[in-house]
matplotlib code that plots the C-alpha trace (Angstrom):
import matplotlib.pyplot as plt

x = [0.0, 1.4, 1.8, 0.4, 4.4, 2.8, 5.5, 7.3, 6.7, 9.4, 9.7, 7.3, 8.2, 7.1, 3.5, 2.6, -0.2, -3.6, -4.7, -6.6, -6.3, -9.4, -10.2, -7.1, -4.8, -2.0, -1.5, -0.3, -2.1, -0.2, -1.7, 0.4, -0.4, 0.8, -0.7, -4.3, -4.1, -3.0, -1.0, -1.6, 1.5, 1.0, 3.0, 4.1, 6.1, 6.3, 5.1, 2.5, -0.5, -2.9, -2.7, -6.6, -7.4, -8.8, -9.5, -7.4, -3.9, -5.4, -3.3, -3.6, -5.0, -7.1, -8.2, -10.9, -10.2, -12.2, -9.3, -12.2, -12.2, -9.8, -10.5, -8.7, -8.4, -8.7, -7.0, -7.7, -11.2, -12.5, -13.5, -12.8, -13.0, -13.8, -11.6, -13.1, -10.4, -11.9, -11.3, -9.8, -12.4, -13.8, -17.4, -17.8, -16.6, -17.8, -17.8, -16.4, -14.6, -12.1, -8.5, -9.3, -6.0, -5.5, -8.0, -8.6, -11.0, -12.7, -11.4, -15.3, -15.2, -18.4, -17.0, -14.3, -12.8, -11.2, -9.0, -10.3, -6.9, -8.5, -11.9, -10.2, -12.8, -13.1, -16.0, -17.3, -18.5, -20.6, -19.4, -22.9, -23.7, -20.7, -22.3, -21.2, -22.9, -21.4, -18.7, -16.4, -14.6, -11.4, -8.4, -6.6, -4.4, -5.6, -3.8, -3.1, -5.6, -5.6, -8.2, -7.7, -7.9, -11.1, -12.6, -13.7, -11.5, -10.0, -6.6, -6.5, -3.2, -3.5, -0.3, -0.7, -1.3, 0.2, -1.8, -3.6, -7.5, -8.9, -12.3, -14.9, -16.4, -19.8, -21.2, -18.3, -17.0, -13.4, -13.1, -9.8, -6.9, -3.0, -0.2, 2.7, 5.5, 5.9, 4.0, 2.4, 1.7, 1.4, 0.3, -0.6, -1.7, -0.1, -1.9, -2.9, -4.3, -1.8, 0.5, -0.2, 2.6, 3.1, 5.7, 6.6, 8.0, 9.6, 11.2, 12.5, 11.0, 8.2, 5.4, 4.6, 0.9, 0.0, -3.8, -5.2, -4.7, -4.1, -0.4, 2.5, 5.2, 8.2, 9.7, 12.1, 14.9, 14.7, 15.6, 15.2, 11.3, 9.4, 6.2, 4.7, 4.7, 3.8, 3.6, 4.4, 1.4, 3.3, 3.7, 7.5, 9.1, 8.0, 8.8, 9.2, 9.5, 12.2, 11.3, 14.2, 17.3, 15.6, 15.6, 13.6, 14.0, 13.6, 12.2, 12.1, 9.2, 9.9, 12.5, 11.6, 15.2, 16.0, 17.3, 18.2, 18.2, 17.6, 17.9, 15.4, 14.3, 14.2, 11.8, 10.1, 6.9, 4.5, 5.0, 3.3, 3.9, 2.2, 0.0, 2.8, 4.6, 7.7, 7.9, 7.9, 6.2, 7.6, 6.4, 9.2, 7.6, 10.5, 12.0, 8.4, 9.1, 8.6, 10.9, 10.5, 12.1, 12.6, 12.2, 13.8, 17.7, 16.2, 17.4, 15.9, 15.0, 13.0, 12.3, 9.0, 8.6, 4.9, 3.4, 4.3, 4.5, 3.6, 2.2, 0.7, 0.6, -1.7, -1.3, -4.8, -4.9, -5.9, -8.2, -11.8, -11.0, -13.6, -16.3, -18.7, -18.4, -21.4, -21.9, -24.9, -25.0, -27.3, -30.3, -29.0, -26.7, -24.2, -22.2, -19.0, -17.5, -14.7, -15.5, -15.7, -18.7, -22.5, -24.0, -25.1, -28.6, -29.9, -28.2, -28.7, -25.8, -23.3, -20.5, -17.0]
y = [0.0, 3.4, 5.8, 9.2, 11.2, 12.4, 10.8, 13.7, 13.5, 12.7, 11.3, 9.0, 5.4, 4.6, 3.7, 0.6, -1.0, -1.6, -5.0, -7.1, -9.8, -12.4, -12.3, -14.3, -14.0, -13.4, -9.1, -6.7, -3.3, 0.3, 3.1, 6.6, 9.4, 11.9, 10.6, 9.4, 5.6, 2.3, 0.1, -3.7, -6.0, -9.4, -11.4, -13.8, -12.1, -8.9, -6.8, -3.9, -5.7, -2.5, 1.4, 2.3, 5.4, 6.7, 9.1, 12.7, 11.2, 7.8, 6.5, 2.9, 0.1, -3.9, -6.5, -8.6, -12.2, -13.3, -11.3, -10.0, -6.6, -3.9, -0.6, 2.5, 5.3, 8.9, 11.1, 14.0, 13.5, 12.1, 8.6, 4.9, 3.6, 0.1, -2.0, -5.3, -6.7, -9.1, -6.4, -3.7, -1.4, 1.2, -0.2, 2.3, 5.5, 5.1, 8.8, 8.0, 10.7, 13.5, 12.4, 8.7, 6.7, 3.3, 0.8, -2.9, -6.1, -8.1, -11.8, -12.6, -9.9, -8.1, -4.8, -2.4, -0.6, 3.0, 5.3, 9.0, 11.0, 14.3, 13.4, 11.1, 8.5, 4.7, 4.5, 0.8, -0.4, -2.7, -4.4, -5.9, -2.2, -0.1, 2.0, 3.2, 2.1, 3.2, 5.6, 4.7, 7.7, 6.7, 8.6, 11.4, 11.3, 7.4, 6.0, 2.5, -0.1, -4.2, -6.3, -9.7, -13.6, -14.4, -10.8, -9.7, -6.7, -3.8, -2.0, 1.5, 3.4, 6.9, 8.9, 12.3, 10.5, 7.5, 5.1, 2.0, 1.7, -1.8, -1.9, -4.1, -5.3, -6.4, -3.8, -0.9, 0.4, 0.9, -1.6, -0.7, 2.4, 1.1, 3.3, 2.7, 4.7, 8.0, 8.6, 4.8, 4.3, 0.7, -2.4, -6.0, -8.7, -12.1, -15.1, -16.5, -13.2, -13.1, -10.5, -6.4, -5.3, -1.5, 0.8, 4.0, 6.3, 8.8, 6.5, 4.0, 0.9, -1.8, -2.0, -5.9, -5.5, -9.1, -9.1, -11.2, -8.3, -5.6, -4.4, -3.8, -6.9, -5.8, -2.5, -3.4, -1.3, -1.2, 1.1, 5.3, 6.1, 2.9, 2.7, 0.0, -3.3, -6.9, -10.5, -13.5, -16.3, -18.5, -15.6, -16.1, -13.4, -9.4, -7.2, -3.2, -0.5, 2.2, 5.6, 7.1, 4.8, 3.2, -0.3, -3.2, -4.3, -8.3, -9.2, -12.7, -13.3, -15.8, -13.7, -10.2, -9.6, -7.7, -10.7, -9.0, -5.6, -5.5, -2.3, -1.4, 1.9, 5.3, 6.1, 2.8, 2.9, 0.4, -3.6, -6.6, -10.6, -13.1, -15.6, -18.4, -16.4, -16.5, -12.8, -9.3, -6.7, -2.4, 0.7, 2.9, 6.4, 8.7, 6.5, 5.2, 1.4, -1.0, -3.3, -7.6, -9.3, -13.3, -13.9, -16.9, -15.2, -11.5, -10.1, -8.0, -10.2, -7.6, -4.2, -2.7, 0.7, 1.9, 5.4, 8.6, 8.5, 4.9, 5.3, 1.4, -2.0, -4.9, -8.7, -11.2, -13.7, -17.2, -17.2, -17.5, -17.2, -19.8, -17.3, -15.5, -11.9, -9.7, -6.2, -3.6, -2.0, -0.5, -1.4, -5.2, -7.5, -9.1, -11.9, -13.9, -16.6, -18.9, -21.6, -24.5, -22.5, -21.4, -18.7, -18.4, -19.8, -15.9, -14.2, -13.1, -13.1, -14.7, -16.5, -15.5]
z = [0.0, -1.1, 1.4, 1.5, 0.5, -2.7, -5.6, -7.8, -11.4, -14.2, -17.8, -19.0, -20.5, -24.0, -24.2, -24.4, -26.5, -24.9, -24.1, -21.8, -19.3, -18.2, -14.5, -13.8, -10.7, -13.7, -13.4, -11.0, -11.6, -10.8, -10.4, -12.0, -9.8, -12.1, -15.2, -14.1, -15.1, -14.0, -16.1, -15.9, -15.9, -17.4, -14.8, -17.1, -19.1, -16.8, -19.9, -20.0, -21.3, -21.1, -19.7, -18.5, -17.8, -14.1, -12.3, -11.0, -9.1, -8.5, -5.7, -4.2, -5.3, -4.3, -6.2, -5.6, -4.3, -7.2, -9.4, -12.1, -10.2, -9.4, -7.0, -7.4, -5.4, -6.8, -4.5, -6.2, -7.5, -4.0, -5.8, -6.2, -10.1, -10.8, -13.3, -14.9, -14.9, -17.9, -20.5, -18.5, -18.5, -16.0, -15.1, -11.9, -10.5, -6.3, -4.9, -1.3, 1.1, 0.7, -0.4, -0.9, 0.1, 1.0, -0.4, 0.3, 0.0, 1.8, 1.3, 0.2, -2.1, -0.7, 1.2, 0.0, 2.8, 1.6, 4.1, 3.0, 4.3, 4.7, 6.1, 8.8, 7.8, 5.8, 3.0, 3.1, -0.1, -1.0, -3.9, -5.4, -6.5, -5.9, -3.0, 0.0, 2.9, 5.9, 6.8, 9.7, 11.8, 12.8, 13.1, 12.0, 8.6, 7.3, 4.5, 4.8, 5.2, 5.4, 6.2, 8.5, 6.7, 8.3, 7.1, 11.0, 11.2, 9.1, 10.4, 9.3, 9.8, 10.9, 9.8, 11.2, 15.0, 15.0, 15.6, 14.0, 14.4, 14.7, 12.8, 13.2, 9.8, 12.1, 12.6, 11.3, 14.6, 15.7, 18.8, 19.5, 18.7, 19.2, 19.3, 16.7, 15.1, 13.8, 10.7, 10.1, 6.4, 4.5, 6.5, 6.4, 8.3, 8.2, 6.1, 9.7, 11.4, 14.4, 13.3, 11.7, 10.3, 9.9, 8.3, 10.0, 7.5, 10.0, 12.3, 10.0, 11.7, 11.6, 14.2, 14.9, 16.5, 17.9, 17.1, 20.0, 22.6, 20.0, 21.5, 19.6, 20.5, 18.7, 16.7, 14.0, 12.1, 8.7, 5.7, 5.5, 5.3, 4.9, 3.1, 1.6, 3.2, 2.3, 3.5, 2.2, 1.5, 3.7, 6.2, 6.4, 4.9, 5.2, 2.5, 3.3, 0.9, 2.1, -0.3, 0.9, 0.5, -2.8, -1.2, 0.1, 3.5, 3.8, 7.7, 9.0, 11.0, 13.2, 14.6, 13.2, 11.7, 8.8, 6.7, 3.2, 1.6, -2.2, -4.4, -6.2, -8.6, -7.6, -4.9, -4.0, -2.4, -2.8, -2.7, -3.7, -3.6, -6.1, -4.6, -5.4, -3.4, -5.7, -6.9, -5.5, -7.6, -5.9, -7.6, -7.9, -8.0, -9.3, -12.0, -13.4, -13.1, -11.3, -10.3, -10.0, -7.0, -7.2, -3.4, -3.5, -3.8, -3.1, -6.3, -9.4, -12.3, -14.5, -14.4, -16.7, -17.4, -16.4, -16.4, -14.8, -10.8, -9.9, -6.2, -5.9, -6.7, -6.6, -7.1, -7.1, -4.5, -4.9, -1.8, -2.7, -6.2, -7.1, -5.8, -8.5, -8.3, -9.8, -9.7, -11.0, -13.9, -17.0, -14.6, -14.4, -12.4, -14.3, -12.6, -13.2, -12.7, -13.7, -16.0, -13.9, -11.9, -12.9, -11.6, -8.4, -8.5, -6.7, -9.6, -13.3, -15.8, -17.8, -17.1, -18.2]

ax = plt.figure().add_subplot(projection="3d")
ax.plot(x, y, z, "-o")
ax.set_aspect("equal")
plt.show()
């Protein structure tokens, strides 16, 4: 999850020709704060497969667990656009709160949780019609946002007070506010929902919140200004984007030890792993790339040029992938699912 350090704009790459990707857990999708789209990376062949346009300095990015949607946040239009991720398309633009930030999914696919940094609130979507239907105070500055395995809580991190609010996806309350670092930004929660991992940008360290009694059990060094931050499927390995020193701090976590560093681009910000686990996917947002890690040696295997000011990056995830997703639109529901599945018998549509 990008942070909310606002990426500086330089050249763009060569444009890429448009294409599309089925609702496959095969992209990563970027969004280009300074050019107002997202550029999907085949993660086959680490190749630009399509540039879509969005909206004003769209900022962070989720895809569905199903992997045939993709939710953007507008920071500077106040919105969250919705990619079908089947032909790469904008199907909805969500009007949510002011500076729309951090952005993630449910693991049913049903709610989309979006930090709004200058309201100091989370929009919860509903995901059937792309409507907001609650809006959750929390604390002051949100950007990041992760939501636990088992879906029961959302953890918001609130950079300008330094904290981490604990939302409760029952009934959309915060149930709990835990002090962290100085100036919290990306976090993530561990595949088995005992850990919270969270960057502090202006201390240089990693929060480890223990989520049974909601207390921070260990503060770890890493690079100069961490951001993003991502966990391993197997929840062995941490990955922490350091914006400042153009690295990516490796952490252990059965010991939560800084295990490698690996270079990256200019400026790196946001981080993603694959659902195999084998590759790391970091927006660099001053050098308009983004830059492949095999996470097997910890070392750069590819390097794709994307659009101008890349401030996120998303990866699909296998969980509940076999899971139709349907959404309204042109006074219908549509729904799809992957080939093996029909509809579900409640819903009208067509299959993939």
């Amino acid at each position: 999850m990008a942070g909310l350090t606002l990426p500086v704009a330089a050249a763009a790459p060569a444009a890429a020709d448009p294409g599309s990707r089925s609702g496959e857990c095969d992209a990563a999708y970027v969004p280009n704060f300074s050019d107002d789209t997202v550029s999907v990376i085949g993660t086959d062949d680490n190749t630009v497969i399509a540039t879509v346009p969005v909206g004003d300095a769209p900022f962070d990015v989720a895809v569905a667990p199903s992997c045939s949607f993709v939710y953007i946040t507008n920071f500077g239009a106040d919105t969250v656009s919705v990619i079908d991720a089947d032909d790469n398309t904008v199907i909805a633009t969500v009007p949510v709160g002011t500076g729309p930030t951090g952005v993630a999914v449910t693991p049913d696919g049903d709610r989309v949780y979006v930090a709004n940094f200058s309201a100091n609130t989370v929009s919860v979507i509903d995901a059937d019609d792309n409507t907001v239907v609650a809006t959750v105070p929390v604390g002051t500055g949100p950007s990041g946002v992760a939501v636990s395995p088992d879906g029961d809580r959302v953890y918001v991190a609130n950079g300008e007070e330094d904290t981490v609010s604990v939302i409760d996806t029952d009934d959309n309350t915060v149930v709990a506010t835990i002090p962290v670092g100085d100036r919290p930004n990306g976090v993530a929660v561990a595949p088995d929902g005992d850990r919270v991992y969270v960057a502090n940008q202006n201390e240089d360290t990693v929060s480890v919140i223990d989520t049974d009694d909601n207390t921070v059990v260990a503060t770890i060094p890493v690079g100069d200004a961490p951001v993003g931050v991502a966990v391993t499927p197997d929840g062995d390995r941490v990955h922490v984007t350091n914006l400042a020193d153009d690295t990516v701090s490796v952490i252990d976590t059965d010991d939560n030890t800084v295990v490698a560093t690996v270079l990256a681009g200019d400026a790196p910000i946001a981080v993603a792993v694959t659902p195999d686990g084998n590759r790391a996917y970091v927006a660099n947002g001053d050098d308009n790339t983004v830059s492949v890690i095999d996470t097997d040696d910890n070392t750069v295997v590819a390097t794709v040029p994307v659009g101008l000011s890349p401030n996120g990056v998303a990866v699909g995830t296998e969980a509940d992938k076999d899971k139709c997703r349907c959404h309204h639109g042109d006074g219908k529901e549509e729904c799809r699912c992957p080939p093996d599945r029909k509809n579900d018998g409640d819903r009208a549509g067509v299959s993939p």
